[in-house]
TISESE-956888 format. One line per field, with one value per atom (N, C-alpha, C): y, z, x; atom name; residue in one letter; residue number from 1. Coordinates in Angstrom, 1 decimal, padded with zeros to 4 digits. Layout:
% TISESE-956888
c2 <- c(Y:...)
c3 <- c(Z:...)
c1 <- c(X:...)
atom <- c(CA:...)
res <- c(A:...)
n <- c(NUM:...)
//
This chain:
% TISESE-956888
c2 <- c(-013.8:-014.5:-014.6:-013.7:-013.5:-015.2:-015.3:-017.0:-017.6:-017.9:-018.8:-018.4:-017.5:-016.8:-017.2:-016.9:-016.6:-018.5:-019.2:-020.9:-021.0:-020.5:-021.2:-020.1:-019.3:-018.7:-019.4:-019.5:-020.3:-021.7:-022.7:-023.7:-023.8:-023.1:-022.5:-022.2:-021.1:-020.8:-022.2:-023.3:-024.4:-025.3:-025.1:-026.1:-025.4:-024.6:-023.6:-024.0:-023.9:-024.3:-025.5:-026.6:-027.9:-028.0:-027.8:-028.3:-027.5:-026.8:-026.3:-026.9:-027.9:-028.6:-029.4:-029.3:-029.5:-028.2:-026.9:-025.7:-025.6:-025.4:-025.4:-026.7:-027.7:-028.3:-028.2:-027.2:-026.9:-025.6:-024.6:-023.4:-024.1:-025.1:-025.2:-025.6:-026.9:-027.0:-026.0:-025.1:-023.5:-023.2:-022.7:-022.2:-022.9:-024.2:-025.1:-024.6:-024.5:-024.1:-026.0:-026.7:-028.1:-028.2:-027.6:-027.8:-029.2:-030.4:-031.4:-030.7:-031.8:-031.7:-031.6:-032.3:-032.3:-030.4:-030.1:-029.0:-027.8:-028.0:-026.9:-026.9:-028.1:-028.0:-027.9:-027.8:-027.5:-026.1:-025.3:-024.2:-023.1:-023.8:-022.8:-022.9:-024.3:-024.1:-023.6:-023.4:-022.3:-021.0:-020.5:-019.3:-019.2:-020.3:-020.1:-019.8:-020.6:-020.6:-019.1:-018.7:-017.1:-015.9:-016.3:-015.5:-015.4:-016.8:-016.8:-016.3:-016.1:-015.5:-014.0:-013.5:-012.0:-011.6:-012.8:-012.8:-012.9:-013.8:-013.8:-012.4:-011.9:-010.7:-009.7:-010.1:-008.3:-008.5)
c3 <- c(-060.9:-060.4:-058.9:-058.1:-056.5:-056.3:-056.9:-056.7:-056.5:-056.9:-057.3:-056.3:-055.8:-054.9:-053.9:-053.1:-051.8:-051.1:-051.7:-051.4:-051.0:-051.5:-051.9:-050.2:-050.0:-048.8:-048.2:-047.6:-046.8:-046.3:-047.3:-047.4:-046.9:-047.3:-046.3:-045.0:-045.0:-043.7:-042.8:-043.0:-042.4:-042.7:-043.4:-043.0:-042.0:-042.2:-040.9:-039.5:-039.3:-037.7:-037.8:-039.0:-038.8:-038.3:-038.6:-038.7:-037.2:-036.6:-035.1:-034.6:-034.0:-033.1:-033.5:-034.9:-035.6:-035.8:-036.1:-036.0:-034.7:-033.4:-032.3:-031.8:-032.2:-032.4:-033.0:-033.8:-035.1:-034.5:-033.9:-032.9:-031.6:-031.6:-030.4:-031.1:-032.1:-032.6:-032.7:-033.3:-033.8:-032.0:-031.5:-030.1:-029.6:-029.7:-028.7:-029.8:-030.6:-031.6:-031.9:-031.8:-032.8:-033.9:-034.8:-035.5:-036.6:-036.6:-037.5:-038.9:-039.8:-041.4:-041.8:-041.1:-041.5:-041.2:-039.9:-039.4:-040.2:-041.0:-041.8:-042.6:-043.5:-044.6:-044.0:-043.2:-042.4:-042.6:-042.2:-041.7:-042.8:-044.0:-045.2:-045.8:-045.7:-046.5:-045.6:-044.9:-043.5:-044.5:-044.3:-044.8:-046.3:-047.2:-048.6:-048.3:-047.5:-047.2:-046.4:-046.0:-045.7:-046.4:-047.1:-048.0:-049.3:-049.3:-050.5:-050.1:-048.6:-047.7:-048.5:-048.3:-048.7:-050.1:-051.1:-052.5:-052.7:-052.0:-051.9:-052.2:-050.8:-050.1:-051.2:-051.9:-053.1:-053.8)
c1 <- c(-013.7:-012.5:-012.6:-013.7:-013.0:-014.2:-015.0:-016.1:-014.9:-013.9:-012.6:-012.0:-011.8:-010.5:-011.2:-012.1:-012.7:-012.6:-013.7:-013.6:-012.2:-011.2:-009.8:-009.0:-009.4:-009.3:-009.7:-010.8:-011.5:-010.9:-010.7:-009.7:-008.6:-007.9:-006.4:-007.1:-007.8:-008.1:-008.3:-009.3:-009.3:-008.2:-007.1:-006.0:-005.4:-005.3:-004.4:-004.9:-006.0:-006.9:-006.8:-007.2:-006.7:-005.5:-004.6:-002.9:-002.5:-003.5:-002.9:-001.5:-002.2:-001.2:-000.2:000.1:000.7:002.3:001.5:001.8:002.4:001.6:002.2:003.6:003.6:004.3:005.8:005.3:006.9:007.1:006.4:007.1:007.8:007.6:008.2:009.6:009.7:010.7:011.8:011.4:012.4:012.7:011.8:012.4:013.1:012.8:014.1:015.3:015.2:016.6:016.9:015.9:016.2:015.2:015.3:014.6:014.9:014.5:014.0:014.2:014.9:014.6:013.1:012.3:010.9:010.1:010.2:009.9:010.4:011.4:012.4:011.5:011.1:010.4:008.6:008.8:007.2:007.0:007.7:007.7:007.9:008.7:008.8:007.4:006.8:005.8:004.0:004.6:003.5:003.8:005.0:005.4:004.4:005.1:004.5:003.4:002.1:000.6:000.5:001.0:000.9:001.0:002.1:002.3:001.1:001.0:-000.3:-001.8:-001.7:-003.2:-003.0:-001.9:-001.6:-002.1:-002.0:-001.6:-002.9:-004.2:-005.0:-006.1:-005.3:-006.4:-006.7:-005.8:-005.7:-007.1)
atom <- c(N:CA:C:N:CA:C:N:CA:C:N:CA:C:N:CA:C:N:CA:C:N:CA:C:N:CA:C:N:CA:C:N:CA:C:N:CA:C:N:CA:C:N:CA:C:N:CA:C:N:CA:C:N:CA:C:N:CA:C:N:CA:C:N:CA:C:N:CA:C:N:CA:C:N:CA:C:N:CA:C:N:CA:C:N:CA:C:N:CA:C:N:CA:C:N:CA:C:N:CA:C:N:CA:C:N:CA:C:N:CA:C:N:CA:C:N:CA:C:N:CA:C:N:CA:C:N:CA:C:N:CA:C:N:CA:C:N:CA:C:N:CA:C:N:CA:C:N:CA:C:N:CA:C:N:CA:C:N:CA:C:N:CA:C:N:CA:C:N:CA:C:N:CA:C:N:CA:C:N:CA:C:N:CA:C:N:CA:C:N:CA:C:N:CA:C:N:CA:C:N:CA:C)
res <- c(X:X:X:X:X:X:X:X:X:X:X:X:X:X:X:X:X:X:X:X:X:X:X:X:X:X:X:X:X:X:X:X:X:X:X:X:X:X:X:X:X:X:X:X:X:X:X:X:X:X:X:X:X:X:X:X:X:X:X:X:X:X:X:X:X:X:X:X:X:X:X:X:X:X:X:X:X:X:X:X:X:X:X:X:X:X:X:X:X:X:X:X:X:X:X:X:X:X:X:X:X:X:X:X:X:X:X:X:X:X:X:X:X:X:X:X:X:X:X:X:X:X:X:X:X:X:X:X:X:X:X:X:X:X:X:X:X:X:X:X:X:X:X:X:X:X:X:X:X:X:X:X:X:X:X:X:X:X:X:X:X:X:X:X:X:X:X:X:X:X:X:X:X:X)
n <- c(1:1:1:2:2:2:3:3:3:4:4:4:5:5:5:6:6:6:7:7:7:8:8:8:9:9:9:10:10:10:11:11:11:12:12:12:13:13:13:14:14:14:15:15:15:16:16:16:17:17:17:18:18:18:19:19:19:20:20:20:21:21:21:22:22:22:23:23:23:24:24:24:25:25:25:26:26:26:27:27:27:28:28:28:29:29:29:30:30:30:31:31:31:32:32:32:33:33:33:34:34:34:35:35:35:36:36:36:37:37:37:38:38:38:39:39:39:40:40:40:41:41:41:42:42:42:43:43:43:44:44:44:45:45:45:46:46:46:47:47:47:48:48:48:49:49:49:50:50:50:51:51:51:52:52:52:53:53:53:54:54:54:55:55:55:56:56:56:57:57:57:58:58:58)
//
């Protein structure tokens, strides 16, 4: 199962570095405290993709 698991880490790992300034873009949203309808749903699903790194690692 980890042949399956690992690629799929990896992947995430490069959307994450892809979507940088995309990412840096939606922290700034939250810090100004305006966050966008779009950026709300940006940002939960960062979380989801984080959380699934964790879910990953095991």
């Amino acid at each position: 199962m980890k042949k399956y698991i690992t690629p799929l880490y990896y992947f995430i790992d490069d959307f994450i570095k892809s979507s940088n300034q995309w990412i840096n873009n939606l922290y700034l949203s939250i810090n100004t405290k305006k966050p966008t309808k779009t950026s709300e749903i940006s940002y939960s699903y960062i979380l989801t993709i984080i959380s699934n790194q964790k879910f990953l690692s095991i």
